[in-house]
N, C-alpha and C positions, 0 to 999 in steps of 0.2 A: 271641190266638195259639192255635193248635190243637197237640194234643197228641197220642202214641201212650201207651195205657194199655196197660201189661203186668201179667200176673196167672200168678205166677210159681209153681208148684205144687213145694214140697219135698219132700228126701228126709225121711226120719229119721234123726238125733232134728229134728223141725222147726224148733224154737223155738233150737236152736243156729245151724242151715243158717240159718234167719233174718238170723240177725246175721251171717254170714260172708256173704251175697249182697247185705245191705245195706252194707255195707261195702264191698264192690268196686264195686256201681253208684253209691255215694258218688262214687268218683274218676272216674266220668263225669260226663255233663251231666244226670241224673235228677235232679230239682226237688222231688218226694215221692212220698212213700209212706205206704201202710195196712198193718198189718198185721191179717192173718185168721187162720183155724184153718188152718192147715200150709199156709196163702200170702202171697206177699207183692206188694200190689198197688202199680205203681211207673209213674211219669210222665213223658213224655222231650219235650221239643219236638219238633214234625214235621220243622221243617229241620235237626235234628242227626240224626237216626236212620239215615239210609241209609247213613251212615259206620260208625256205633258198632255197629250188630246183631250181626255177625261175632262181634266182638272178645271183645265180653263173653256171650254165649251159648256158645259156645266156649270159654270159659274156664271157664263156672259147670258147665258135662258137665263137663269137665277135672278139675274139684275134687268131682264127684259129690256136690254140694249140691240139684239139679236135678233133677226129676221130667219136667218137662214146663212148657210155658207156651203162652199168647195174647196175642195182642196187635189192640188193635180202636184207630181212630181217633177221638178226642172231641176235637168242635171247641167253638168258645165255646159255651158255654150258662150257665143261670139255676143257677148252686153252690149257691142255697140249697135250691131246687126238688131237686134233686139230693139234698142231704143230708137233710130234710126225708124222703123218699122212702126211701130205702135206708139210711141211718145213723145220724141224731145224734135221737135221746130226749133228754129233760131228765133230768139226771142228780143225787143228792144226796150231797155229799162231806161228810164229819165231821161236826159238828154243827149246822154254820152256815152253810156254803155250798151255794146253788143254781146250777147250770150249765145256761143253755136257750140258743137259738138268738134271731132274733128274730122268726121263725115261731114259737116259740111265746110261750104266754099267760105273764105275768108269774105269781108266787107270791107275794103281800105276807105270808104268814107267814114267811118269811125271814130270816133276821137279815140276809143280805149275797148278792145275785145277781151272776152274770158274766154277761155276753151274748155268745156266741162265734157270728161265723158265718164256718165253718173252709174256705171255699172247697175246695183242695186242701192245703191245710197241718196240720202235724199240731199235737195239742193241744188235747182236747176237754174233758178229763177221765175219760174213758169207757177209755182204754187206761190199765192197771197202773202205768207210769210215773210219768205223769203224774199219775192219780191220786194215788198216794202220794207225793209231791212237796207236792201243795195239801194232805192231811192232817197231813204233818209241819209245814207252813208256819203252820195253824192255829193250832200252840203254839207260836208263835217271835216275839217283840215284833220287828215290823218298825217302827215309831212313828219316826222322825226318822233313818231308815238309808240308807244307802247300798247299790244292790243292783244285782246284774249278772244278768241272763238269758240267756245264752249255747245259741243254738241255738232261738232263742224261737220258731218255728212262730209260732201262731195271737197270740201271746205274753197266752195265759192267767195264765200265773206272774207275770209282771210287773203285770198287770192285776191280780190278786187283793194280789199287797204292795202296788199303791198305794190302794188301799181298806183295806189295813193300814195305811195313815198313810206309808209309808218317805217320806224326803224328795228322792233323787235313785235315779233308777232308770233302767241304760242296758239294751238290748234288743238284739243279735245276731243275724243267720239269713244263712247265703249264699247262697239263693234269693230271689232277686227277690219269686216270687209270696209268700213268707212273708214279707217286709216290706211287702209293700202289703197283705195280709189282715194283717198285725199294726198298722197305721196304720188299717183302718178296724175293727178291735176295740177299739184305741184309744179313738174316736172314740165307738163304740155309747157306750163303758161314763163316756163323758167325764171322760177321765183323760188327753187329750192334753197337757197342761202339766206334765205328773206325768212321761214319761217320751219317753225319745228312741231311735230306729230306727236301726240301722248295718248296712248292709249289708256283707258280708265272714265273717270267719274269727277264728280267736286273736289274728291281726294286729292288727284296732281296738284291742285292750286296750295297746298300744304308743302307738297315736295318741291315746287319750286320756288314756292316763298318770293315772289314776285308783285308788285303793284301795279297796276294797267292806267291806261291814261283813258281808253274807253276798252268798255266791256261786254261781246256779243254773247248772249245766250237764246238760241234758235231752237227750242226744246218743249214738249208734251206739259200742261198745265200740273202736272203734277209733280214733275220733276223740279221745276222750277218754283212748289209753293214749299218744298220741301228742301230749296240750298241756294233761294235768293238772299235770306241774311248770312249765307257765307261768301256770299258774292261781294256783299258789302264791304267788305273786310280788306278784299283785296283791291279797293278802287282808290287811287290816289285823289286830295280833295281838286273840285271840280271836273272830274272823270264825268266820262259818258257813259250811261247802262244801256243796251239796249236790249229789249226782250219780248219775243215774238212765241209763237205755237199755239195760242191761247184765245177765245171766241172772249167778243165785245159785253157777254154776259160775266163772263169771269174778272171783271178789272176791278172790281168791290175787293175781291176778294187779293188780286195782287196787292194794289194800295194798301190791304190789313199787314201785309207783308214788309213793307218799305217806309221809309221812314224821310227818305230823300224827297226832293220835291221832280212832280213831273211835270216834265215840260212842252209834251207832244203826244199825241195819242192820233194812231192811224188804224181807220177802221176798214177794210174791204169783202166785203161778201160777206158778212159776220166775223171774220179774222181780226186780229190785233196785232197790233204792234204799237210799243209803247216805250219813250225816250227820255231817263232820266237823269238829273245832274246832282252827283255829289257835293252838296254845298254844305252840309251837314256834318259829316263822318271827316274829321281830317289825322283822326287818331294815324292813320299809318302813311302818311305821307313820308317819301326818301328825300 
């Protein structure tokens, strides 16, 4: 499938406008996004755009989040050659973890390698989120757990707990293309029996009727102020939440949201990520 890339140039303060334009091109048909220094670069199908342009351009001058934008056509091509080229370095997180593509050369000093190759999905390691997400992960016994990845992109997180041992691990993304690059990262890191792909929304966690021992959710400030109390529901008591996407100005506003107590708050570059423990909610423990 071919696609139109937008390379969205914000107002200021950027890293706010960020989150407020990823956020409304959420509730289009936009499939991913990068984020750069004061842009935000975003991906639409060919055959949905000639509808959607208006609507949402229009709307983001509207909100004066918007500088300016472009937009160029990319049709299939070779993602890793792509990334390789323009993005993804081997990256080294906490103490123990290496993150390369499979263009590049393995590291056998290593304790523990991921092999990501992130097509157009997001989830490298390389953005703050994410990042701090896999450091906190480092010191948390996933050995025999239950784990949810909600919003899993590339689904590094998932990938990295089940090399932590977890023993059931379900994975999330409502993009197509981040379920099929998360099935063959899967795959690289031969962890496919370790973990299962859902395509959809907060909805699966219904259909599988499941309770998590910890719970990742790596997703846009809005999605998440809008199905953290359904997150709750599904956390077995003393579970772990973990929830990242979100700048250090918006943690007023998660906290109105949770009810549980937090135990950790990570801040880098304006980014958050923020670690909490069910001690509260024990209604649905098995």
């Amino acid at each position: 499938m071919n696609y139109f890339k937008y390379v969205f140039s914000l107002s200021e303060p950027a890293k706010l406008n960020s989150e407020i334009v990823l956020g409304i091109l959420s509730q289009y048909d936009f499939e991913g996004f990068e984020e750069l220094q004061n842009q935000l670069v975003a991906f639409i199908p060919e055959t949905i755009y000639p509808d959607l342009e208006n609507e949402f351009i229009t709307l983001l001058k509207d909100l004066k989040v918007l500088e300016d934008y472009t937009k160029e056509l990319v049709v299939e091509k070779n993602w890793n050659e792509e990334w390789e080229k323009n993005y993804f370095k081997p990256i080294t997180i906490g103490k123990q973890l290496y993150v390369r593509s499979s263009f590049h050369e393995p590291k056998p000093s290593v304790e523990m390698e991921i092999i990501v190759d992130p097509k157009m999905s997001f989830g490298t390691g390389h953005h703050q989120t994410t990042k701090m997400i896999l450091e906190t992960l480092e010191g948390i016994d996933c050995q025999g757990k239950t784990i949810m990845d909600m919003g899993c992109g590339t689904a590094i997180l998932a990938i990295y707990c089940a090399k932590k041992g977890a023993a059931r691990l379900d994975a999330v993304d409502i993009d197509e293309w981040s379920v099929e690059n998360a099935l063959e990262n899967i795959a690289l890191n031969k962890v496919h029996s370790d973990i299962q792909v859902y395509k959809g929304d907060v909805r699966v966690l219904e259909q599988l009727n499941q309770t998590y021992d910890i719970f990742i959710a790596n997703i846009n400030l809005w999605v998440l102020l809008q199905d953290l109390k359904t997150y709750l529901s599904y956390l077995k008591p003393n579970a772990i939440l973990l929830i990242s996407g979100f700048l250090e100005e918006n943690i007023p506003q998660i906290l109105n949201e949770l009810e549980i107590e937090c135990e950790e708050i990570k801040v880098e570059n304006s980014w958050c990520m923020m670690k909490f423990v069910n001690k509260v909610n024990e209604k649905n423990s098995n």
